[in-house]
KOLPA-213209 format. One record per residue (C-alpha): residue in one letter; x, y, z. Coordinates in Angstrom, 1 decimal, always signed. Layout:
<pts>
pt aa A; px X; py Y; pz Z
...
</pts>
This chain:
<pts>
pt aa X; px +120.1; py +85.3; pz +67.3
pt aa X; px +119.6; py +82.3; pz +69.9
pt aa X; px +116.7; py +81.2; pz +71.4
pt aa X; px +116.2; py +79.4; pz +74.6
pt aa X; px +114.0; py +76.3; pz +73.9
pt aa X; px +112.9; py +75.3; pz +77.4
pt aa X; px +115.5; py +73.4; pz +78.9
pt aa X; px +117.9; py +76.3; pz +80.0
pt aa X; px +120.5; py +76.6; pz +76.8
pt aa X; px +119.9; py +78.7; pz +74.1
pt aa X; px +120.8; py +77.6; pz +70.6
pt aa X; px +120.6; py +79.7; pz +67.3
pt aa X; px +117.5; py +79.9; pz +65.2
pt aa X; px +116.6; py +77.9; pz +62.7
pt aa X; px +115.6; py +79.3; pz +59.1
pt aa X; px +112.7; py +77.7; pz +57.3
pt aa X; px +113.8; py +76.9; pz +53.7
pt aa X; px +111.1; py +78.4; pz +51.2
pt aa X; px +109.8; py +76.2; pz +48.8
pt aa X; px +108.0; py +76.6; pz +46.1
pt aa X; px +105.4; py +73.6; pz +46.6
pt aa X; px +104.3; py +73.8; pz +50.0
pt aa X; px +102.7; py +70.4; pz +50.3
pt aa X; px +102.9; py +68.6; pz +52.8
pt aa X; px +102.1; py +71.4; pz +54.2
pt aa X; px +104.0; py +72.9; pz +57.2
pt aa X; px +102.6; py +74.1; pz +60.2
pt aa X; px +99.7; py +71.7; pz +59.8
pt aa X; px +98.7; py +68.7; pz +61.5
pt aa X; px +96.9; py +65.8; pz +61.1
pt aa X; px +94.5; py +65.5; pz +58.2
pt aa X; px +95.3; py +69.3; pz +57.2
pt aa X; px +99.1; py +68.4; pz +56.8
pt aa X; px +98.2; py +66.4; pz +53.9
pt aa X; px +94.8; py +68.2; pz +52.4
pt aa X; px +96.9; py +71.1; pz +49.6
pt aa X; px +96.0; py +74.8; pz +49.7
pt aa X; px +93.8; py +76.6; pz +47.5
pt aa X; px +96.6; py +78.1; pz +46.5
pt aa X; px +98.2; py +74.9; pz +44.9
pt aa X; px +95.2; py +73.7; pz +43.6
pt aa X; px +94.9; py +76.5; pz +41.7
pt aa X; px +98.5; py +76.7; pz +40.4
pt aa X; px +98.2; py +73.8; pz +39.8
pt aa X; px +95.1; py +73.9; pz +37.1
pt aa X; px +96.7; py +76.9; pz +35.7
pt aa X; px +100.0; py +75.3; pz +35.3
pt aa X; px +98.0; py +72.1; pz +33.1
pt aa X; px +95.5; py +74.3; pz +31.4
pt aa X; px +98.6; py +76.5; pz +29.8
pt aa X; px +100.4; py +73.2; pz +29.2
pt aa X; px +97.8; py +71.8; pz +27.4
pt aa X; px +96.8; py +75.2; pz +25.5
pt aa X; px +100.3; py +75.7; pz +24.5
pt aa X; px +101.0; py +72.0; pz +23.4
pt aa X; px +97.2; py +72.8; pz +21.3
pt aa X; px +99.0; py +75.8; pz +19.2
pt aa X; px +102.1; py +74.1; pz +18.9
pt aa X; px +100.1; py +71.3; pz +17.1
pt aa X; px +98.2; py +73.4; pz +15.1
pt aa X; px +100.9; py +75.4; pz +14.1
pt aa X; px +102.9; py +72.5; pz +13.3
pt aa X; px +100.1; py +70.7; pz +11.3
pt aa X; px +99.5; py +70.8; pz +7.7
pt aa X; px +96.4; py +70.5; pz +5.0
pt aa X; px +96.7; py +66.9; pz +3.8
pt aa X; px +96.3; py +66.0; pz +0.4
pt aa X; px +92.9; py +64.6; pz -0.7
pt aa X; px +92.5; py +61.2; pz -0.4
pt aa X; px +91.8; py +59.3; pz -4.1
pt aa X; px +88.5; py +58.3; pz -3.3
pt aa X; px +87.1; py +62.1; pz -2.1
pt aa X; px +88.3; py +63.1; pz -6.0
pt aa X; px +87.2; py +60.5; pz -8.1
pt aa X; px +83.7; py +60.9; pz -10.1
pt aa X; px +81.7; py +59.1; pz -12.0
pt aa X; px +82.1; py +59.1; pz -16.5
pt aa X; px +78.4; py +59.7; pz -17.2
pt aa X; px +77.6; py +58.3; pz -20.9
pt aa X; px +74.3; py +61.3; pz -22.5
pt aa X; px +72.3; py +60.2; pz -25.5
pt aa X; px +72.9; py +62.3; pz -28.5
pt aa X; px +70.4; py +65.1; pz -26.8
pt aa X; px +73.3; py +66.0; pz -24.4
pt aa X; px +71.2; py +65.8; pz -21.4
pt aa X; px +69.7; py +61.9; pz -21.2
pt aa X; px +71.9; py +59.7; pz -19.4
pt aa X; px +72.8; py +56.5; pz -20.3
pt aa X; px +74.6; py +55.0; pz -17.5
pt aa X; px +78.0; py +55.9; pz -15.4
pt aa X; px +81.0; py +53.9; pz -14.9
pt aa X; px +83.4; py +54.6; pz -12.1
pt aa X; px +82.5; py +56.6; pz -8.3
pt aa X; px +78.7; py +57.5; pz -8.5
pt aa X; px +79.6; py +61.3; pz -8.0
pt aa X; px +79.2; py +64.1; pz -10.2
pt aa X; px +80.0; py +67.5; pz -8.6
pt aa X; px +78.3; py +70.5; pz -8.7
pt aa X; px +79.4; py +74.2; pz -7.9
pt aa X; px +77.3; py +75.7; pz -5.0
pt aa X; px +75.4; py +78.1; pz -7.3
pt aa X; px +73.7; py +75.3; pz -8.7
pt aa X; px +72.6; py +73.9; pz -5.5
pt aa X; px +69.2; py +75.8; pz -4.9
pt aa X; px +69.1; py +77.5; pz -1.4
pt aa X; px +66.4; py +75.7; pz +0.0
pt aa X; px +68.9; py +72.6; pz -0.5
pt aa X; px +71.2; py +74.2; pz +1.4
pt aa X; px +69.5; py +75.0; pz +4.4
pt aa X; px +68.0; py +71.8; pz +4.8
pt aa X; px +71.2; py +70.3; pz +4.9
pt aa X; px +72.0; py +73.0; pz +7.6
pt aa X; px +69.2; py +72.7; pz +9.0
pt aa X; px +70.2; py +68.8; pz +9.8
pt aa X; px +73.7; py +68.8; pz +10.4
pt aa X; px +75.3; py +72.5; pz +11.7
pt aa X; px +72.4; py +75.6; pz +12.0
pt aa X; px +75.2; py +77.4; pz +13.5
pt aa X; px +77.7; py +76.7; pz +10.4
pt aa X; px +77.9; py +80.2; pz +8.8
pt aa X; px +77.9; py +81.9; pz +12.4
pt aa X; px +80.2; py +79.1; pz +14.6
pt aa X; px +83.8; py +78.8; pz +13.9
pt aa X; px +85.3; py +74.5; pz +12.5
pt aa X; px +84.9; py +73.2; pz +16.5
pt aa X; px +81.9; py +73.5; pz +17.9
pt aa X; px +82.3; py +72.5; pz +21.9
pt aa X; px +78.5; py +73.7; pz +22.3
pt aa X; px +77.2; py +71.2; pz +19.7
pt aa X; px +79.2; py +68.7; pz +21.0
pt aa X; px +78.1; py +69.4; pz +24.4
pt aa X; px +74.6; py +69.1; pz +22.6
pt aa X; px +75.1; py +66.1; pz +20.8
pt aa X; px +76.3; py +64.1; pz +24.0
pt aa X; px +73.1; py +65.4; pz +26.0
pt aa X; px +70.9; py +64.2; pz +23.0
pt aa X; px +72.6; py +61.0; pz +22.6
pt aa X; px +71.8; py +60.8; pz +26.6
pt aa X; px +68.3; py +62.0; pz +27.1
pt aa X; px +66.5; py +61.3; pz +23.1
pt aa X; px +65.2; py +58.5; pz +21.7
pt aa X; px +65.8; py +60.2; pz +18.3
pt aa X; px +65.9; py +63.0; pz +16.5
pt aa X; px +69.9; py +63.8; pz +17.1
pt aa X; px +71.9; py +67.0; pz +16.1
pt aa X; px +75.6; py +65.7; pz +15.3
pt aa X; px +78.3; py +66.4; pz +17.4
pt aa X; px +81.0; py +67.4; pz +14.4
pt aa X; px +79.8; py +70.4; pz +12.8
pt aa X; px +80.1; py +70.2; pz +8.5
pt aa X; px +84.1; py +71.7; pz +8.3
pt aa X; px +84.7; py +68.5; pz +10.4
pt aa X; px +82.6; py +66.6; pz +8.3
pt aa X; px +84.3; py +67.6; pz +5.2
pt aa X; px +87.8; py +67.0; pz +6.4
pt aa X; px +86.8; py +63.6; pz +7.7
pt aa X; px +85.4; py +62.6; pz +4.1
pt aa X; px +87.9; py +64.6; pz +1.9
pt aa X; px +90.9; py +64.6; pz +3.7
pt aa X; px +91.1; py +61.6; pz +6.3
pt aa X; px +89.5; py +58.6; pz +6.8
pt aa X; px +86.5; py +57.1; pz +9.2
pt aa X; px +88.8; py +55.5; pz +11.7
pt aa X; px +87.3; py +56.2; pz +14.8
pt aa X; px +90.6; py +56.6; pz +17.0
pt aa X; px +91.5; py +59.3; pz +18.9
pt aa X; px +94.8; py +60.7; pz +16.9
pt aa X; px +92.5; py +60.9; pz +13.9
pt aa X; px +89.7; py +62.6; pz +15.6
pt aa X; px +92.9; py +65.0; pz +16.9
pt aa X; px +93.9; py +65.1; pz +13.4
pt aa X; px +90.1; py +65.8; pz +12.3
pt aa X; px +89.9; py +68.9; pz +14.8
pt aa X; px +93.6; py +70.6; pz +13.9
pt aa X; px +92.9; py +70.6; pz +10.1
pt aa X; px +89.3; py +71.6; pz +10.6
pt aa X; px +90.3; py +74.6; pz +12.5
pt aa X; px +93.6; py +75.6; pz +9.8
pt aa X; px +90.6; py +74.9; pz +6.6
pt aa X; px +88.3; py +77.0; pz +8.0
pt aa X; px +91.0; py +79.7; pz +8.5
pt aa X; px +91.6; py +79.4; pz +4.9
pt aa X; px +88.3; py +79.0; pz +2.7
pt aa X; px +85.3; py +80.6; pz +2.5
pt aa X; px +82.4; py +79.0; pz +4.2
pt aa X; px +80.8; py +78.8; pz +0.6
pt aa X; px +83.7; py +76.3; pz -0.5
pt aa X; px +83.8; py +74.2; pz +2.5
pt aa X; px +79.8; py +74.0; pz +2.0
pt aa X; px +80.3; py +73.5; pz -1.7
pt aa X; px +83.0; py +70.7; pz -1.1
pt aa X; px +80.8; py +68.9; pz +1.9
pt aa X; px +78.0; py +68.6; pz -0.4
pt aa X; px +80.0; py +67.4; pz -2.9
pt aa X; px +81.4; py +64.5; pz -0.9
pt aa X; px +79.0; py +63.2; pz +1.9
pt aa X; px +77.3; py +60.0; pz +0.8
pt aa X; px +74.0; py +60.0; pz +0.6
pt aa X; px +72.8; py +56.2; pz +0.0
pt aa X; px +71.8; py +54.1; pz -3.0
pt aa X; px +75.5; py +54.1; pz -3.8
pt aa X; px +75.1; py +58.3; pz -4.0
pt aa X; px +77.9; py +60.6; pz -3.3
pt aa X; px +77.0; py +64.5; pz -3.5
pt aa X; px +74.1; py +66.1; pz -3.6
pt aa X; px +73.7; py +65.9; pz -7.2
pt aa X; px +73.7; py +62.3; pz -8.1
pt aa X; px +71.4; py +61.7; pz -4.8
pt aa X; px +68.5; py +63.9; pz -6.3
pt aa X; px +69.1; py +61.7; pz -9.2
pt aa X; px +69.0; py +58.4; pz -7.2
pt aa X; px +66.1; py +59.8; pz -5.0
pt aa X; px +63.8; py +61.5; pz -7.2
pt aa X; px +65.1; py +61.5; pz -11.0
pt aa X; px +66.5; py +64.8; pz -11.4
pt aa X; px +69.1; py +67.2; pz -11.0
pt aa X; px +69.4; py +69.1; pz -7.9
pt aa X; px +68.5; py +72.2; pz -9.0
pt aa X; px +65.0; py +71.2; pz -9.9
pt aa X; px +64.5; py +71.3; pz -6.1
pt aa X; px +64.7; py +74.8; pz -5.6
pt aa X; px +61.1; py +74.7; pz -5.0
pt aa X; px +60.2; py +71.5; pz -3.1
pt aa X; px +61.3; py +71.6; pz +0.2
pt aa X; px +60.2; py +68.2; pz +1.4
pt aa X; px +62.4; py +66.3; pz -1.0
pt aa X; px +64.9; py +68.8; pz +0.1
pt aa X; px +64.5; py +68.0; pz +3.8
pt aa X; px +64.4; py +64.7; pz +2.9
pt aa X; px +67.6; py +64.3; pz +1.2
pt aa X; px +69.1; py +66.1; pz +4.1
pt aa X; px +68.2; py +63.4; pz +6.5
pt aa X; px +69.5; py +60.5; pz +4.7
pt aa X; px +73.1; py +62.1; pz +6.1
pt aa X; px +72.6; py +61.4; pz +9.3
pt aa X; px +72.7; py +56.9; pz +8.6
pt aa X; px +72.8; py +56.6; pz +4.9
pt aa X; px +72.8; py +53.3; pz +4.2
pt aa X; px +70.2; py +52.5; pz +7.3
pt aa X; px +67.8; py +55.6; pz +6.0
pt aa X; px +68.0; py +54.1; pz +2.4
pt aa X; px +66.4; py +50.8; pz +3.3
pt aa X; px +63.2; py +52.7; pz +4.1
pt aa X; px +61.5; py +51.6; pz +1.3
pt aa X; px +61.7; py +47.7; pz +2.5
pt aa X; px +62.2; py +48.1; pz +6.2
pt aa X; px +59.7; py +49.8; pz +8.5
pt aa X; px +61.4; py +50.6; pz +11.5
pt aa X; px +64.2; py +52.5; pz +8.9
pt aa X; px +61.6; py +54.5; pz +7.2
pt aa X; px +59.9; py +55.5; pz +10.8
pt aa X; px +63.1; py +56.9; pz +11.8
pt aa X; px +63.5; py +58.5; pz +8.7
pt aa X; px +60.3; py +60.2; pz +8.9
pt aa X; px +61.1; py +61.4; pz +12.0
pt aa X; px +64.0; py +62.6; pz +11.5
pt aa X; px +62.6; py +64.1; pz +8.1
pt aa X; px +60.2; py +66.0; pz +10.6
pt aa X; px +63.4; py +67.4; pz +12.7
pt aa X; px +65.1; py +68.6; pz +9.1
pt aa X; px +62.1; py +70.8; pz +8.7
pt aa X; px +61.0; py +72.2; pz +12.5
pt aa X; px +65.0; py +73.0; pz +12.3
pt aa X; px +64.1; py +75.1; pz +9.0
pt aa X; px +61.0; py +76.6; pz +10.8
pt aa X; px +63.6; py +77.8; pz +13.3
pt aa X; px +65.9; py +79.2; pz +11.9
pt aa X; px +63.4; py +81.2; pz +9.6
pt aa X; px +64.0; py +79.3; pz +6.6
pt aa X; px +60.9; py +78.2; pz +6.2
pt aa X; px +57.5; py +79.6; pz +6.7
pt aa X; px +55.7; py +77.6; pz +8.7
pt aa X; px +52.3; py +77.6; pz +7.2
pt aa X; px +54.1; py +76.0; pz +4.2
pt aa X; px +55.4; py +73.5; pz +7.0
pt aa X; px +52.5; py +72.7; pz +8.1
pt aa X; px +51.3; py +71.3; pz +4.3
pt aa X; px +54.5; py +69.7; pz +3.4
pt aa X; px +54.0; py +66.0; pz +2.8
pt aa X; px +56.6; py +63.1; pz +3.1
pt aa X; px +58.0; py +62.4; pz -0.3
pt aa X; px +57.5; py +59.6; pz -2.7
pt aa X; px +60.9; py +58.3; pz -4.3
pt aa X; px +62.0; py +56.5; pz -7.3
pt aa X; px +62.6; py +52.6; pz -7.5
pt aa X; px +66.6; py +52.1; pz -7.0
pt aa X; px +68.3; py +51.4; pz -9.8
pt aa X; px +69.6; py +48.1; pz -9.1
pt aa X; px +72.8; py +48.2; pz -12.3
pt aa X; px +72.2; py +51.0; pz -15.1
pt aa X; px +74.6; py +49.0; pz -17.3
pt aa X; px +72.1; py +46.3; pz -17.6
pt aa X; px +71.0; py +45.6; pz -21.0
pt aa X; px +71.3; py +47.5; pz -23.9
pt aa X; px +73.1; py +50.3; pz -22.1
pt aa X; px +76.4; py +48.5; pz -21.3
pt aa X; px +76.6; py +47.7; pz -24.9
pt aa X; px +76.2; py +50.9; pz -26.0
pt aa X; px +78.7; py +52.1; pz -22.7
pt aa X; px +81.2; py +49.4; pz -24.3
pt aa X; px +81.1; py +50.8; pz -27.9
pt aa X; px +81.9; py +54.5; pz -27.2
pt aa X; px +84.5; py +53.5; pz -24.6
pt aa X; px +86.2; py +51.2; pz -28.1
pt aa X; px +85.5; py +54.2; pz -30.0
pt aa X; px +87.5; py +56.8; pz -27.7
pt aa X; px +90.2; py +53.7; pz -27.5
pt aa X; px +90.7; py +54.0; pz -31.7
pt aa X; px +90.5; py +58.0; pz -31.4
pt aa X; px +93.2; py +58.2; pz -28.6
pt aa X; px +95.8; py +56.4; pz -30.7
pt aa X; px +94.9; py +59.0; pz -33.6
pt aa X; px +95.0; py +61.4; pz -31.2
pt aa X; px +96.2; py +61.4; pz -27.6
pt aa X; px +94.0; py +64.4; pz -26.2
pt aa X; px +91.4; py +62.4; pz -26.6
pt aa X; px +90.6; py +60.3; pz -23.5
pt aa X; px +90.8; py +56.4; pz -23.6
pt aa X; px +89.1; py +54.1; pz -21.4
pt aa X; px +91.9; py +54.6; pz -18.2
pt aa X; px +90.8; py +57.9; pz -18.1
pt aa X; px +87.6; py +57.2; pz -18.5
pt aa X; px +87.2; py +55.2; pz -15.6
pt aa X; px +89.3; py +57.2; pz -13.5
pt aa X; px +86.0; py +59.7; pz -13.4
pt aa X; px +85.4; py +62.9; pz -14.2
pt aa X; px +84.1; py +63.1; pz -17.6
pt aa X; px +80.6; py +63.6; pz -19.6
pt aa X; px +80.4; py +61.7; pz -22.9
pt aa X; px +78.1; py +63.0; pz -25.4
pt aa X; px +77.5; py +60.1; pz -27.7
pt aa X; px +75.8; py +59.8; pz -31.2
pt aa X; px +73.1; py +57.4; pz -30.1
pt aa X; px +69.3; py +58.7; pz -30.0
pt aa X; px +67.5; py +57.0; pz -27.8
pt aa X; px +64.4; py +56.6; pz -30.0
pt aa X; px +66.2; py +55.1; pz -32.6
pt aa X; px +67.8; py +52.7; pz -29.7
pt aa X; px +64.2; py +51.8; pz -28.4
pt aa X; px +63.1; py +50.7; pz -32.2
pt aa X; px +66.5; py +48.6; pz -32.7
pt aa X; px +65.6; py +46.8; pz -28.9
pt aa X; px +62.0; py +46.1; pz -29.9
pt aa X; px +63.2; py +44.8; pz -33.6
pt aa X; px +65.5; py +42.6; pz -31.7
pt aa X; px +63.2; py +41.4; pz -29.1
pt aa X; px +60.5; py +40.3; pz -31.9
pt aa X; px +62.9; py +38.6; pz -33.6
pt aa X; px +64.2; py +36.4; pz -31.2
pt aa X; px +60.5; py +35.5; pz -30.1
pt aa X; px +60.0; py +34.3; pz -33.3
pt aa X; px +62.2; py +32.1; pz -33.4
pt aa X; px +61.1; py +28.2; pz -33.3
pt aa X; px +63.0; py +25.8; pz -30.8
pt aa X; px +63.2; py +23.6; pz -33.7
pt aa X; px +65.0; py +25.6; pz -36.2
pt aa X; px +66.8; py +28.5; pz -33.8
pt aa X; px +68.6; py +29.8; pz -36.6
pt aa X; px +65.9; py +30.4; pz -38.9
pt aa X; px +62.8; py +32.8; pz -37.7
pt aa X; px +59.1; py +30.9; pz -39.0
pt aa X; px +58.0; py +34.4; pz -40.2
pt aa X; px +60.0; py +37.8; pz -42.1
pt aa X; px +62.1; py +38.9; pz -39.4
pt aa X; px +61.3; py +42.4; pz -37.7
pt aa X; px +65.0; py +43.2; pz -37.3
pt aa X; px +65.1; py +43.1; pz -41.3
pt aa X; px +62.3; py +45.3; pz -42.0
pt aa X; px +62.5; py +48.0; pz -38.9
pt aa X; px +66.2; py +48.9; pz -38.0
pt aa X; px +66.2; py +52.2; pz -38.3
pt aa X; px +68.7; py +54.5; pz -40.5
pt aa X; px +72.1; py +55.2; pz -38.6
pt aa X; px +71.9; py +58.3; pz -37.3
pt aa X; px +74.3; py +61.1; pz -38.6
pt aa X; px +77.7; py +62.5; pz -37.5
pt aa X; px +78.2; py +65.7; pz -37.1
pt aa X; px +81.2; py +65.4; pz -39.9
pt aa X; px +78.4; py +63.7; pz -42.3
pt aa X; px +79.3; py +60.1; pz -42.2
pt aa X; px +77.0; py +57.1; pz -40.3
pt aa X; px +77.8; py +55.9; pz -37.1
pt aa X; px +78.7; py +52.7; pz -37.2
pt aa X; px +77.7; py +51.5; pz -33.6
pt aa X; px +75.0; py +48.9; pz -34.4
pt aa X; px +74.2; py +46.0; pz -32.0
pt aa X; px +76.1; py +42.7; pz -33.1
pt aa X; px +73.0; py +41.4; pz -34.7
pt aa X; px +72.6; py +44.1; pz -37.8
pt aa X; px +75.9; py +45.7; pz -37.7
pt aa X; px +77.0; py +46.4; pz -41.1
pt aa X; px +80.2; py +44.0; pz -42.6
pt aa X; px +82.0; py +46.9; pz -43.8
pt aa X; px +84.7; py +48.3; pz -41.3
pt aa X; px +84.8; py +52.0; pz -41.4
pt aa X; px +88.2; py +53.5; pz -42.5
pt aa X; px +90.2; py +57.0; pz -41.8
pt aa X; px +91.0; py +59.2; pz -38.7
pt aa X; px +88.2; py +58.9; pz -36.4
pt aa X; px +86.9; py +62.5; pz -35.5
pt aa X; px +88.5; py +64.4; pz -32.6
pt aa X; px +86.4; py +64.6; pz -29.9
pt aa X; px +84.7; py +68.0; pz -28.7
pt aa X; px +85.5; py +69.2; pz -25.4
pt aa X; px +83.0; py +71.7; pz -23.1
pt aa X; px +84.3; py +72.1; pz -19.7
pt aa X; px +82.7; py +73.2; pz -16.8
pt aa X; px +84.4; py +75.2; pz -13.8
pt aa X; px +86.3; py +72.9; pz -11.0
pt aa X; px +83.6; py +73.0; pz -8.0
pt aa X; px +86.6; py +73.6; pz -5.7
pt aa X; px +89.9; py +75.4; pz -6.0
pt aa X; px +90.9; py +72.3; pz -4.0
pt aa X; px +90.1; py +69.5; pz -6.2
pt aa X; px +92.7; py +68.0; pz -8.5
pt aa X; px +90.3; py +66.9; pz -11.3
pt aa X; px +87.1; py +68.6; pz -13.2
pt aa X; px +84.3; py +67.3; pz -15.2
pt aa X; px +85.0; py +67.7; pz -19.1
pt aa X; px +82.8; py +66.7; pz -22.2
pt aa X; px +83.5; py +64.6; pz -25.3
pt aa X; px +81.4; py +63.8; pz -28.1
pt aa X; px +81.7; py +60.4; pz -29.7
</pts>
């Protein structure tokens, strides 16, 4: 085919060339030349947004369920008076995990209630919270919902670390998403719980009600302000636990003690006539080192003890284990005895002149007072005395094996559980 242009000659016609980017665009002038089409802008979004999406589920297809990092597994050795069920002081990470059964339902919903509502009904990313958190963060003065929902949470704590880089928060999301395809929502609640630090040197749930308001978590099924309260500490921990010495730290806690339970009230979790009486909570003095005094002693001789047994016997635990976490000793001390042998001890040294320190100006206490060893189980004496009125004879033969109780691993996850020995 030929054409005739204008000036007389005709000359054959030229084919466009299809492309599959029109841009610039032909047939356009001036500003419109340059300006793409709908039509590329859209290809264009689609053609990033599949990138992206497929380079997402190559990721998570690729990624795998790290191992738990030391610190997430290690619990605290708690040393019990003879009762089984009095502590005398722990050694090692302040943590002593609990299953969820234990953990009282109003527990758990104030911890909900505080950190993900939505946890039981939302999948591990929660783009809405997030969403949330940023407008919060934006427009409150207090009073925030985090961004992460608790399956983050957990995976941050047990799994990773608190970097706050960009590849871990990527890491953070891809393993959140692959755990929460893989446990229960009980377990991943049980684990968080079990993890998140609470203050006052506190991590879990259980050793916080201890910290917080002397006694186990379960004794809180029917309190719900101590609940709510121990809930809110998770938000700042270590500013939150400064409350009872800072003002402007125990304002925000009340306030956000307030939030915990209006976010109860809303979900219908708690009735809000019994809202309206709840009063903020009164908590226990911190415990500044319970190794102090006596109770280190008597910490040091049952960790000797176990050191003798394990040579007898290497099932028993000696004191590597024992610091590595995880255990309950039961010892043979009675508390009441302990408190007669500290008082004996305590009159004795005040009576002592600064003249004659050796020699007491009246009958010594100690002499007269020290109460009877208490008995083994296998009918001898024990033999752990303080330095003082120990006896000069050194006790011979095998040193008892020790007697084990365990209780169920909280997690299918976790590489250690807590076990019992009696020494």
């Amino acid at each position: 085919m030929r054409v005739d242009v204008g000036d007389g000659v005709a000359r054959p016609a030229t084919r466009r060339r299809w492309r599959l980017v029109d841009y610039p665009r032909r047939g356009r002038t001036g500003l419109r030349h340059w300006l793409p089409s709908w039509k590329l802008v859209l290809g264009v979004i689609l053609l990033f947004s599949g990138l992206l999406v497929g380079a997402f589920y190559i990721a998570l297809w690729r990624v795998q369920i790290p191992q738990a990092n030391d610190f997430a597994t290690r619990q605290a050795t708690v040393f019990e008076y003879a009762d089984g069920h009095t502590q005398i002081a722990h050694v090692g990470v302040n943590r002593v995990s609990v299953p969820l059964a234990q953990v009282p339902q109003t527990v758990r919903h104030a911890v909900l209630a505080a950190e993900d509502r939505a946890f039981y009904r939302e999948a591990a990313l929660s783009p809405t919270g997030m969403l949330r958190a940023l407008r919060n963060d934006v427009t409150s003065g207090g009073g925030l919902q985090g961004g992460s929902t608790i399956t983050q949470q957990y995976v941050k704590n047990y799994y990773l670390t608190e970097k706050q880089t960009f590849s871990r928060k990527l890491d953070e999301a891809l393993v959140a998403i692959k755990i929460d395809q893989q446990l229960p929502k009980d377990t991943i609640l049980q684990n968080y719980l079990n993890t998140v630090f609470f203050g006052r040197g506190a991590y879990g749930i259980q050793t916080a009600a201890r910290a917080y308001f002397g006694t186990d978590v379960a004794g809180l099924a029917d309190d719900p302000a101590k609940a709510a309260y121990l809930a809110a500490l998770v938000q700042s921990p270590y500013y939150y636990s400064t409350a009872d010495t800072d003002p402007a730290a125990a304002k925000a806690l009340r306030q956000r003690w307030t939030y915990v339970l209006d976010g109860m009230v809303a979900e219908h979790w708690l009735d809000a006539k019994t809202r309206a009486g709840l009063v903020f909570p009164a908590t226990i003095a911190p415990k500044t080192n319970d190794l102090a005094g006596t109770n280190g002693y008597l910490v040091n001789a049952a960790i000797g003890y176990l050191d003798q047994a394990h040579h007898q016997d290497p099932d028993v635990p000696d004191s590597t284990m024992i610091l590595r976490g995880g255990y309950t000793v039961v010892t043979t001390f009675r508390q009441n005895y302990m408190a007669v042998a500290t008082t004996a001890v305590q009159q004795n040294l005040a009576s002592l002149t600064a003249t004659n320190p050796a020699e007491p100006t009246t009958s010594s206490a100690a002499t007269t007072t020290r109460p009877r060893p208490p008995a083994r189980p296998d009918g001898r004496s024990a033999t752990c005395w303080p330095s003082a009125s120990r006896p000069a004879r050194r006790r011979t033969g095998r040193p008892r094996s020790p007697r084990w109780a365990g209780s169920a691993s909280p997690t299918s996850t976790r590489r250690t559980s807590r076990r019992r020995t009696t020494t």
